[in-house]
Structure formats: structure tokens, C-alpha cells
C-alpha positions as CSV (number, residue, x, y, z in Angstrom):
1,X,-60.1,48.7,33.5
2,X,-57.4,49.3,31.6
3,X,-57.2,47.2,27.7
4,X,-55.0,44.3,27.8
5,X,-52.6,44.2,24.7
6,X,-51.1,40.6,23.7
7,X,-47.8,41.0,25.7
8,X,-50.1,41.9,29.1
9,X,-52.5,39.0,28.4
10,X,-49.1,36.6,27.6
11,X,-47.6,37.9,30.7
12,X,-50.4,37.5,33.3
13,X,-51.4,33.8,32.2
14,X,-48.1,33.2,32.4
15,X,-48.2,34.2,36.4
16,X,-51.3,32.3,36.7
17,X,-49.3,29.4,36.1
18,X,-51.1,29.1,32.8
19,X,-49.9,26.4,30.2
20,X,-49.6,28.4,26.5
21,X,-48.2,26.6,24.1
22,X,-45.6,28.6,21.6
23,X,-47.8,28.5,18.6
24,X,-50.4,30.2,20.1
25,X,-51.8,33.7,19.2
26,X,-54.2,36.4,20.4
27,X,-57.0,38.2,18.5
28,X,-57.7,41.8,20.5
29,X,-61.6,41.4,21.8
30,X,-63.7,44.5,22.4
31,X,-65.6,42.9,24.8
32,X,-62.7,42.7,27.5
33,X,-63.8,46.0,28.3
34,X,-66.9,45.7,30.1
35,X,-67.4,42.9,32.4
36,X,-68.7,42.4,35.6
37,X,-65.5,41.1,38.0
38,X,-67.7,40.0,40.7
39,X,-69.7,38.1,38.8
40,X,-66.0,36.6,37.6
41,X,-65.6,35.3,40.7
42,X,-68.9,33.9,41.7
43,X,-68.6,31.5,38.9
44,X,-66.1,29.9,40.4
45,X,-67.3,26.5,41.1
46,X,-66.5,26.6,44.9
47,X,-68.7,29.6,45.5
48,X,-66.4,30.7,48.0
49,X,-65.2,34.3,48.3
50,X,-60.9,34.4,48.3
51,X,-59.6,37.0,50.7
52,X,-57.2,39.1,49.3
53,X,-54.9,41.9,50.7
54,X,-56.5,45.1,49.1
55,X,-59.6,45.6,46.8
56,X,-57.2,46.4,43.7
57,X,-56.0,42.4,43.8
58,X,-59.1,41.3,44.0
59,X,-59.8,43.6,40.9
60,X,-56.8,42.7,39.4
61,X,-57.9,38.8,39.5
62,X,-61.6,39.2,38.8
63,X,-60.2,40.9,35.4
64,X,-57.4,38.0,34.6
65,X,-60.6,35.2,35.3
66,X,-62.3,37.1,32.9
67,X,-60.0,38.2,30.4
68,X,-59.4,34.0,30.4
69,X,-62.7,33.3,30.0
70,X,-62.8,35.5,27.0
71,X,-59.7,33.9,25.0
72,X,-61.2,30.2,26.1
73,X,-63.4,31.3,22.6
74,X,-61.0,33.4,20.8
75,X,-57.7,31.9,21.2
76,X,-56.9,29.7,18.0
77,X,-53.5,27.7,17.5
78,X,-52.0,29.5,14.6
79,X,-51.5,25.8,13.7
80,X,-54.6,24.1,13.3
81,X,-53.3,20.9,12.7
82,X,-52.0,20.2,16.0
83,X,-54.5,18.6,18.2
84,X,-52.1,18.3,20.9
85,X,-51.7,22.1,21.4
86,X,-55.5,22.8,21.3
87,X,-55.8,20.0,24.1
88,X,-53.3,21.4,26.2
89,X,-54.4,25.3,25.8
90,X,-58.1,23.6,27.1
91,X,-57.0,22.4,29.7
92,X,-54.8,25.2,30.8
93,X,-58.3,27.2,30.4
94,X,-60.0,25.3,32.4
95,X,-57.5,25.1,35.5
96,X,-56.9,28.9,35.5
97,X,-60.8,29.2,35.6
98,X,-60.8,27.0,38.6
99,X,-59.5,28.8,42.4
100,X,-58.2,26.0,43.7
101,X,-59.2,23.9,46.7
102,X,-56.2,24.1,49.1
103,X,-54.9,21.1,51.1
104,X,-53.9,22.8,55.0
105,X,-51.8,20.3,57.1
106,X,-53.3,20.7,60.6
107,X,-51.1,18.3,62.1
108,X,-48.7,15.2,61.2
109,X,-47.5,11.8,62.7
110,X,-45.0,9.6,62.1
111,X,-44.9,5.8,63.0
112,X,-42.4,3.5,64.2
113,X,-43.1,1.1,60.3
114,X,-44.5,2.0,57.1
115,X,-48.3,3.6,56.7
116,X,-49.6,2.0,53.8
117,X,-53.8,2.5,54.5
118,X,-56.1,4.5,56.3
119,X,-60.0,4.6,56.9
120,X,-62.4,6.7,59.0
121,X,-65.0,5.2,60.8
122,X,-68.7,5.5,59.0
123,X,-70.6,4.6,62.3
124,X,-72.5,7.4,63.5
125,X,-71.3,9.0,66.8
126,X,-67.6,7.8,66.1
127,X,-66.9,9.3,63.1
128,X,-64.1,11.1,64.1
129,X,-62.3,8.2,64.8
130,X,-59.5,6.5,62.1
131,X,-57.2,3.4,62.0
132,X,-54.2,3.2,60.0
133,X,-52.2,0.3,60.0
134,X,-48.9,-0.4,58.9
135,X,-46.5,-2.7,57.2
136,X,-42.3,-3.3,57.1
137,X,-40.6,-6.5,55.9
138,X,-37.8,-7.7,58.5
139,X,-35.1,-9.7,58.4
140,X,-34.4,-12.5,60.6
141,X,-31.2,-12.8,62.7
142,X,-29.6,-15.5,60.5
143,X,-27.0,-14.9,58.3
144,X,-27.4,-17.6,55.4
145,X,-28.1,-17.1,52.1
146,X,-29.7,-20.2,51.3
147,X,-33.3,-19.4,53.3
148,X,-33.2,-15.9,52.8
149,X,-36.8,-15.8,51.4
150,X,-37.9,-18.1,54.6
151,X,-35.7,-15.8,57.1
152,X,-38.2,-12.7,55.8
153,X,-41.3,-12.0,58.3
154,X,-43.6,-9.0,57.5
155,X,-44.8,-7.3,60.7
156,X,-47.0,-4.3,61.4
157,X,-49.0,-2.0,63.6
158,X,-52.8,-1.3,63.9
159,X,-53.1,2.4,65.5
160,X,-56.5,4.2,66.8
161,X,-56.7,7.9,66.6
162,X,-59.7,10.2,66.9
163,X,-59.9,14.0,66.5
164,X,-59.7,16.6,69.4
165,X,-62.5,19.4,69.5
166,X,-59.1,21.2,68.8
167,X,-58.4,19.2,65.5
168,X,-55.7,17.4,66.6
169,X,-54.5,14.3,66.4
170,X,-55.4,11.7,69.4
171,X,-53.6,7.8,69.7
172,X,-56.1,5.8,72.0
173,X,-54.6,2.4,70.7
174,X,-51.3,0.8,68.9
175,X,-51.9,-3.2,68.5
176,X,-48.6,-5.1,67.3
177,X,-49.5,-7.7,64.1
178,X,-48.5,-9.0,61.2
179,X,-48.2,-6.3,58.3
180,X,-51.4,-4.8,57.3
181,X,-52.6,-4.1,53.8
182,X,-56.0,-2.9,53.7
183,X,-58.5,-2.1,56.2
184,X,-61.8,-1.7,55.9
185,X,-65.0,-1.0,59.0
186,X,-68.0,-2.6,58.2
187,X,-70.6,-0.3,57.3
188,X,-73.4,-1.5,59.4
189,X,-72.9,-2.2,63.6
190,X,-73.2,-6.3,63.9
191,X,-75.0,-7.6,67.3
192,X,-74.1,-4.5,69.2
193,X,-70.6,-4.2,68.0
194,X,-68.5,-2.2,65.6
195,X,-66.5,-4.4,63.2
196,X,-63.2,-3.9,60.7
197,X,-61.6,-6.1,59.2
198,X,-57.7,-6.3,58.1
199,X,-55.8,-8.1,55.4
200,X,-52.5,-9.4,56.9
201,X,-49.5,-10.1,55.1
202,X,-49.0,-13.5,57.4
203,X,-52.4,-14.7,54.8
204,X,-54.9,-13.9,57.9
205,X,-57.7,-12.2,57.4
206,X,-58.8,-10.3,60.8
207,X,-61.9,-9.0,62.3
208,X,-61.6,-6.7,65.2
209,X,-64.2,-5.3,67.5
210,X,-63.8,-1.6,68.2
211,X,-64.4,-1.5,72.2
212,X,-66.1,1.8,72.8
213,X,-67.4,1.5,76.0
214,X,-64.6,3.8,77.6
215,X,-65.9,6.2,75.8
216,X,-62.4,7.9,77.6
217,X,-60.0,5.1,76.9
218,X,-61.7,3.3,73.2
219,X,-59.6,0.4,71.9
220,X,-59.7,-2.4,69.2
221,X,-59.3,-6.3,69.6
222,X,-59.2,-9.4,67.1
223,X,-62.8,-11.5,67.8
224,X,-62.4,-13.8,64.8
225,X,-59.5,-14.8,62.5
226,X,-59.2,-17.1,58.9
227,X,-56.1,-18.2,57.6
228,X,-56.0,-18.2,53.9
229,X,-52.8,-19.3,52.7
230,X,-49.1,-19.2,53.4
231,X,-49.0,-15.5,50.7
232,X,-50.3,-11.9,51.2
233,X,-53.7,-10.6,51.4
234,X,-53.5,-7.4,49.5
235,X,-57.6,-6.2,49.6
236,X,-60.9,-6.7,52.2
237,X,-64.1,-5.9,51.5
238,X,-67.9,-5.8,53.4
239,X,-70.6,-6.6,51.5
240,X,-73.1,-3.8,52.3
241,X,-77.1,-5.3,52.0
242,X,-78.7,-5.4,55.2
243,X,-78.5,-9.4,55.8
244,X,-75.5,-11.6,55.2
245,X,-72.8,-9.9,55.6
246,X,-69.9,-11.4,53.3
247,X,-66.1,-10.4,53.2
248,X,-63.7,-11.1,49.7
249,X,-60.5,-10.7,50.6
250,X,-57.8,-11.0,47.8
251,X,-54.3,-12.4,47.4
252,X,-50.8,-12.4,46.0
253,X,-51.3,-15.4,44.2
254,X,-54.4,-14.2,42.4
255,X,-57.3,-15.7,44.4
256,X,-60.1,-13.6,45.7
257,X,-61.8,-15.7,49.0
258,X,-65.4,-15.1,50.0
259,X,-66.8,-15.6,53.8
260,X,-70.5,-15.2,55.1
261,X,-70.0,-13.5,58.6
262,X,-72.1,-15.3,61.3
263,X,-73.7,-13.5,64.0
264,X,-71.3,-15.5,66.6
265,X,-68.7,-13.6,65.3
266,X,-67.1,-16.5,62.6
267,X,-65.7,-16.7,59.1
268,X,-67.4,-19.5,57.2
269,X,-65.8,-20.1,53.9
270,X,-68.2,-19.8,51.0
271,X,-65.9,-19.6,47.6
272,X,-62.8,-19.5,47.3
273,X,-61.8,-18.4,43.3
274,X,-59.1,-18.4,41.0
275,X,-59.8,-15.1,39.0
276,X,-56.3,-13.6,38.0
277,X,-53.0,-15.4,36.9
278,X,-51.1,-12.7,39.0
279,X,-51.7,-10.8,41.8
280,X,-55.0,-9.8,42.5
281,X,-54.7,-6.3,44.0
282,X,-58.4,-5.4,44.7
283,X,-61.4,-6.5,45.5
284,X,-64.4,-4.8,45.4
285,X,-68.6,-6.1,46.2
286,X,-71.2,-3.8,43.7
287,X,-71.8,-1.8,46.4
288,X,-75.4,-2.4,44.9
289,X,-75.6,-5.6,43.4
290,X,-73.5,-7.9,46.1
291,X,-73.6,-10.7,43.9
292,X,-71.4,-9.2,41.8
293,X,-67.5,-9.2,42.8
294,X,-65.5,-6.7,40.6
295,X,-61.2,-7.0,40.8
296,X,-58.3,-6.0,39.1
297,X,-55.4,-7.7,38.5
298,X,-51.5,-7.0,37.9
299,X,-52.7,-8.9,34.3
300,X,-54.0,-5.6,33.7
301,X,-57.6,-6.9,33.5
302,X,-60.4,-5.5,35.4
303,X,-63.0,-8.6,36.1
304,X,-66.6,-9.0,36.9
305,X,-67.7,-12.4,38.5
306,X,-71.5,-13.2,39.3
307,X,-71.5,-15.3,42.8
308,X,-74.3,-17.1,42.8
309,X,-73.4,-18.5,39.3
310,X,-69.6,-19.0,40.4
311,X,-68.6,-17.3,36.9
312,X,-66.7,-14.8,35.3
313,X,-69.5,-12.2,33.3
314,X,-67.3,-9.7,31.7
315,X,-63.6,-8.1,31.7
316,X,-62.4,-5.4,30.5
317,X,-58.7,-4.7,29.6
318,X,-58.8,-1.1,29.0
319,X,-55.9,-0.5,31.8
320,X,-52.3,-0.4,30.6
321,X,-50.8,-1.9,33.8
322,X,-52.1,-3.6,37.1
323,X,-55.7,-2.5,37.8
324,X,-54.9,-1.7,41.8
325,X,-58.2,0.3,42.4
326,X,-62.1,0.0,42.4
327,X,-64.8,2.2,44.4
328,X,-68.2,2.1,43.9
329,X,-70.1,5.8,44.2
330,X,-72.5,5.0,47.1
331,X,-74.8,7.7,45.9
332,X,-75.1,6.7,42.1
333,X,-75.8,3.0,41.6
334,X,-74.4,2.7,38.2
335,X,-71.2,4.0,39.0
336,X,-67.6,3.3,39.7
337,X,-63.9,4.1,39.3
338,X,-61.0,2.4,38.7
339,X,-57.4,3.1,39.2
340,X,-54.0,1.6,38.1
341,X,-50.6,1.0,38.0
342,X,-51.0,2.9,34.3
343,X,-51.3,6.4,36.4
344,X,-55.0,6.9,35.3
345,X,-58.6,6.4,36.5
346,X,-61.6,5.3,34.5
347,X,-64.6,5.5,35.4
348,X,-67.7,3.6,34.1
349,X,-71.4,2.6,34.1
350,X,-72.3,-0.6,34.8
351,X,-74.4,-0.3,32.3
352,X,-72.2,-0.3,30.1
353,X,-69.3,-1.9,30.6
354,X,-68.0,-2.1,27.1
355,X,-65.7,0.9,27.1
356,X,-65.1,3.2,30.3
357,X,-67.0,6.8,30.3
358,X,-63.7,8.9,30.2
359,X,-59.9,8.6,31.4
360,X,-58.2,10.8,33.3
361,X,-54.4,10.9,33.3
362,X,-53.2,11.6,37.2
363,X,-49.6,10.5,37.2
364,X,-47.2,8.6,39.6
365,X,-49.6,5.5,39.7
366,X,-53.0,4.9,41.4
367,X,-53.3,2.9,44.3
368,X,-56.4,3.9,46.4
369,X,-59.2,5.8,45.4
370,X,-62.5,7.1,47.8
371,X,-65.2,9.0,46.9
372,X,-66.6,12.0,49.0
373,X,-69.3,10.4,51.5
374,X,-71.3,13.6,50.8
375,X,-71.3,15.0,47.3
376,X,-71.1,11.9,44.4
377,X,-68.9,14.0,42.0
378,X,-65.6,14.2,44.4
379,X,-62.9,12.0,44.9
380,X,-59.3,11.6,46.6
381,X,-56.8,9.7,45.3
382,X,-53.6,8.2,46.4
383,X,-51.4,8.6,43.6
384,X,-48.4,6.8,44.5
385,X,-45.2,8.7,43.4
386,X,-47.4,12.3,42.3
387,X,-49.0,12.6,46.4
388,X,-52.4,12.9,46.5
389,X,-55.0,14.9,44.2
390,X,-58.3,15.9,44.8
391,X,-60.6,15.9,42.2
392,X,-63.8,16.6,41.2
393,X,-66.1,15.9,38.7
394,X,-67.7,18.4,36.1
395,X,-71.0,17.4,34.3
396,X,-70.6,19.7,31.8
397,X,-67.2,19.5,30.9
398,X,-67.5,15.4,31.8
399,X,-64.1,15.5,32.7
400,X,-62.3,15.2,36.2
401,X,-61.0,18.7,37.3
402,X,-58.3,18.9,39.7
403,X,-59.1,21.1,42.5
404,X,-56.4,20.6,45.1
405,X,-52.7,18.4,45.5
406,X,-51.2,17.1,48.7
407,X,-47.1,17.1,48.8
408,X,-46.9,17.3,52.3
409,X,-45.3,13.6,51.7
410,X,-42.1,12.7,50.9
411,X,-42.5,9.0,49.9
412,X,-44.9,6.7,48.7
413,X,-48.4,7.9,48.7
414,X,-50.5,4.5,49.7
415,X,-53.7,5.6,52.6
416,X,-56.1,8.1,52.2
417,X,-59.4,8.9,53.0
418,X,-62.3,11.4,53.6
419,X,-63.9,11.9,57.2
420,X,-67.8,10.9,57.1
421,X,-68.9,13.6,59.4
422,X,-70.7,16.6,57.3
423,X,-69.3,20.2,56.6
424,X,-72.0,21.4,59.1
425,X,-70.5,18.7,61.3
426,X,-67.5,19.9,61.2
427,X,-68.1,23.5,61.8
428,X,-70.3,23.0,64.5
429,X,-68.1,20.6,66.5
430,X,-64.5,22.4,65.7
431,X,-65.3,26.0,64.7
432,X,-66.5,27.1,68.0
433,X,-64.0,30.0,68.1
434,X,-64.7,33.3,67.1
435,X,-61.0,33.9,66.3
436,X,-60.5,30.5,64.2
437,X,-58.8,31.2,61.1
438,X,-60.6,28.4,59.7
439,X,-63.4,29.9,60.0
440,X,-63.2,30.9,56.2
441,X,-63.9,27.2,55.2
442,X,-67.6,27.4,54.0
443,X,-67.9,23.8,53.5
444,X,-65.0,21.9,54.9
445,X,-63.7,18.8,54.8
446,X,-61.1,16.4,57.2
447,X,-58.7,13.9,55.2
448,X,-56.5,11.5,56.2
449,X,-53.1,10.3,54.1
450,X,-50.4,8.5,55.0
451,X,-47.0,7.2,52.6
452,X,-45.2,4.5,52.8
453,X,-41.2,4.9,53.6
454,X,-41.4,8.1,55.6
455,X,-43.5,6.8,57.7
456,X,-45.7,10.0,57.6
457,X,-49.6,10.7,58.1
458,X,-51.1,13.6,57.4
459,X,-54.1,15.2,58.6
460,X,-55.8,17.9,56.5
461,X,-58.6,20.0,56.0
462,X,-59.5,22.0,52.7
């Protein structure tokens, strides 16, 4: 290996796509010379090996990753004084360490009105099945000014896909309705039947039994339906204990409602709360505490109210703009994350709701956030005017670490979501072949997105 001098070192990061700011300078190290590059590259956190065209690039990158690892201790700003440059040389570090997770479009879709959200089905053997549904305001036929706001109707679609052995994209069912918001399945089959519910923008909340006994021809139809108020229901939500099964469901005129879901299919009202003076964008049960309801509001407050006491417990006003995001991690009980209008995430410990664990700055505005069904530290986000990210979550740096971006969109970014089935699920079922090229995926993963004016969804592996 041949010594790197400070204009080589400069000039490589540089095509790495590595951030260094002008005041920066090198101090030679001796220790560049020996290294082990394999060992390089099994430290990258994926564990996956990257298939290069000849054995010299491969050599070529195992020396850059550890020529960076090197400066990550001897690189000092010439300025000391400027915390802002050491910040932003760190994280340059730690994103050139990091090969990449890649987003691969297997196929798209476009719809007739706007996607706005997106969920896979958690219910074991249909987990290759999703709904989207979608939203567009209208305008009525009459001209007159005066009613223009009555003459405005907000329709939509509710669509059924599922996932060839192929990986392609499959439409079983399109139901016309009235715009959709959010969807969510419930996570436990009720009396024989698999349940989602929608939040309608006609203030209806919807539950809909997906009809799988066609195994050939599946569908979805409404078996029970609330009306809430004349606004928009923006969020739905299952409870997820193992007896009464309860819905929120939140509104444009800052009210979160709460039904207990009888076993004949009905809604029964049980509280119906005042908890934000504006909008109330989400709605969230403690995934393991359901007495607890958690939203965020476009007041920019994140709230905690205990059910059975009918009382707000704590808030938390940490968010610079509308809080539009919450997600429990199902596989740590303490934790959540939080997204906003503000174009960061929090995330926190219930434990400690004080002050959030750490922020992470995504850009373009949060609006949905899920975490990977199968490893706690990863999430997917739907970052509004930035696409979607992919990140995970590093113990030892306790920071989020983007691994992958999604610009496949050209509009909004509102739906996204991770498929429940396992990486060994997924190569068993769809890498059959011999000759798949995605046979290289050592532990993959399916993702659905979809945005908003294009009218675009996107499936994905990476």
C-alpha cells in the first residue's frame, strides 16, 4: 500500500462524498501503513460483503475505510474554537465509515388520487399483503363563491395488493370512499376475522373485515362504522392487550375519541377528549401500558393522558412545530419516537419523560415513522419534502445513523412501511432462483412508500 500524503487523503474523501470543512488539517500517521483491509470491511455494521469489479477496488476501498478510521482520532480543526466544524467533520466520519444500505425499486404504481398511507398486514399467513388508501379534495359542480367551503367533498380509494412469488406488485381490491388518512390492521384476529380500521376525512371512522376465504380472489368490506363529527379524522389506533380491544382516533379540531370494540363487531363510545387546541395529528396507545394515550398536536406539544383517570399526566414541548408522529418500539417497552413538522425525531424513555434521549435532524418534515418488526434499533421514516430515510440506531455512538434514502418520489412523502415477514421469510419464499440477482441480499427487507401529488407507490427491497 502505497502512503497517502494530505492532498491524496483530501482528494479521496472528497470522492467518498465526505463532508471536510475548510479549516481542517492532516497530521501524517505511521500507522496507515499496516492494516488489515479485510478486517476494514468486516467492520462494517451490515456485515455484508460489497461486490466490486476487480480485487484492486476492493483494495483500494478497504484502504480509504481505513485511512478514515485513522484521521477519525487524528484529524483536529486547526480552529479549536469552532464546535460546529468538529460536529460536522464527526459526522462526516461516521457516514463514510458506514456502506450504505441501498433502497432498489422492484416495481411502482400509480393511482387514480393521492397516496397518503400505507400498512402491511401483521397477521400471520397474509403478511404479504398491504392496503394503501388514498385522499383528493374535489370540487363540486357549482360555480358560487359564497359556499365554496360547503361545495368541497374529500373522496378516496382503499386498494388491496399482495406480493407475487415474483415480487411484484398484485391489486386484488379498489373500494371507493371518502378520503382516507390513516390506516391501521389490528394486531390480533377478532372472532375469526381480520380487522383494519380507517380514518375518513367525511369524520367516519371505519372498520373493515379483510375477506380471505378466496384465498384466489381476497377482498375487504366495511362491517362497522362511527361518525364522529362533521371534520377530519387525521389518526386510528388498536389497542394491543389481549382483551378489550379499544380504538382512539383523532381529529382536526383537536379531540382524540376512544371506542371499546365489541365482539358483534360495534363501536361503543367510551371517552371522547378535548386534548389539543389545534389539530390533533396523532394518536398513539402505550403499546404497553393501554391506559395511557400519547398525541401530538399542531400546538407543538406532545401529551400523555391516563384513561382510566380521564386526565392529562405530562407534556412535553420539546418539538418546534406540530408533533405529527409517535411509535412505540414493540420490542423495548420503554421506548418510543416522535416526529414533527420541525424535521426531527426524538426519541425517549417513558421513564423519563422529562427531556427526550437524543434528536436527530432528518429534514423536509416528519410525518410517519415505523419501526423494523424485527430488529428494535431500525426505523423508516416518511420525511415529507426530503423522501424517505432509513435509519438505524447505534448504541455506542447513541445516535441515529442513516443507512439508506428513498428519492424514487417526486412529491410529498406521506405512507410508508416495513413488511412483517422475516429476512429468512423472504429468501425462502422469493429467492428461489439460482440466477436471482437479489440473491446478494443477506438479510433483506420489503418496504412500502407512497407520496402524495404524484400519485406514486413504491415497492422496495434493501
Amino acid at each position: 500500500m502505497e502512503i497517502k500524503n494530505e492532498e491524496n487523503v483530501l482528494d479521496e474523501l472528497k470522492s467518498a462524498n465526505l463532508y471536510i470543512p475548510s479549516e481542517i488539517t492532516i497530521t501524517p500517521v505511521s500507522s496507515f501503513i499496516q492494516y488489515d483491509s479485510s478486517s476494514a470491511l468486516n467492520k462494517q455494521q451490515n456485515n455484508t460483503p460489497v461486490k466490486r469489479s476487480s480485487s484492486t477496488e476492493r483494495s483500494k476501498y478497504g484502504q480509504l475505510l481505513a485511512i478514515i478510521e485513522e484521521i477519525g482520532k487524528d484529524i483536529r480543526p486547526s480552529y479549536t474554537g469552532s464546535k460546529s466544524s468538529s460536529e460536522r467533520l464527526k459526522r462526516g466520519i461516521m457516514n463514510a465509515r458506514v456502506l450504505k444500505m441501498e433502497f432498489k425499486v422492484l416495481q411502482t404504481w400509480n393511482f387514480v388520487y393521492c397516496a397518503d398511507t400505507v400498512e402491511w398486514c401483521p397477521i400471520t399467513p397474509y403478511q404479504h399483503y398491504f392496503i394503501c388508501g388514498t385522499y383528493e379534495l374535489q370540487h363540486s359542480d357549482n360555480k358560487s363563491t359564497e359556499n365554496s367551503k360547503n361545495d368541497q367533498f374529500r373522496i378516496g380509494q382503499l386498494h388491496l395488493f399482495s406480493i407475487t412469488e415474483k415480487l411484484k406488485l398484485f391489486l386484488h381490491d379498489t373500494i371507493d370512499t371518502s378520503g382516507i388518512l390513516d390506516i391501521k390492521w389490528c394486531p390480533k384476529i377478532q372472532n375469526e376475522k381480520i380487522l383494519l380500521a380507517t380514518a375518513n376525512a367525511d369524520g367516519k371512522v371505519r372498520i373493515w373485515n379483510f375477506i380471505t376465504e378466496n384465498y384466489a380472489m381476497p377482498s375487504v368490506a366495511v362491517i362497522s362504522e362511527f361518525k364522529i363529527n362533521d371534520g377530519i379524522l387525521l389518526s386510528v389506533d388498536w389497542s394491543s392487550c389481549n382483551y378489550n380491544m379499544n380504538i382512539c382516533v383523532s381529529d382536526s379540531s383537536g379531540y382524540v375519541t376512544i371506542f371499546y370494540f365489541e365482539e358483534t363487531y360495534k363501536l361503543v363510545l367510551l371517552h371522547k377528549l378535548k386534548i389539543h387546541k389545534y389539530e390533533t395529528w396523532i394518536a398513539s396507545f402505550d403499546f404497553w401500558n393501554n391506559s395511557l394515550l400519547y398525541t401530538g398536536g399542531d400546538d407543538c406539544l406532545l401529551k400523555i393522558t391516563d384513561l382510566i383517570a380521564g386526565k392529562e399526566v405530562a407534556h412535553q414541548k420539546e418539538h418546534q412545530s406540530g408533533v405529527t408522529s409517535i411509535r412505540f418500539n414493540h420490542l423495548n417497552p420503554y421506548m418510543f419516537i416522535s416526529g414533527s413538522y420541525d424535521e426531527t425525531i426524538k426519541l425517549w424513555d417513558t421513564r423519563k419523560i422529562k427531556h427526550s434521549l437524543l434528536t436527530t435532524q432528518v429534514g423536509g418534515g416528519i410525518w410517519r415513522i415505523k419501526w423494523d418488526p424485527h430488529m428494535a434499533e431500525n426505523i423508516l421514516t416518511a420525511s415529507m419534502y426530503s423522501g424517505f430515510h432509513w435509519f438505524k440506531y447505534s448504541k455506542v455512538n447513541k445516535v441515529f445513523e442513516l443507512r439508506s434514502q428513498l428519492k424514487e418520489h417526486g412529491s410529498i412523502g406521506y405512507g410508508a412501511d416495513i413488511c412483517h415477514l422475516s429476512s429468512d421469510e423472504i429468501r425462502k419464499t422469493y429467492f428461489t432462483s439460482e440466477n436471482n440477482p437479489l440473491n446478494s441480499y443477506q438479510s433483506p427487507m420489503l418496504t412500502v412508500t407512497c407520496s402524495f401529488y404524484d400519485k406514486k407507490l413504491c415497492l422496495c427491497i434493501l
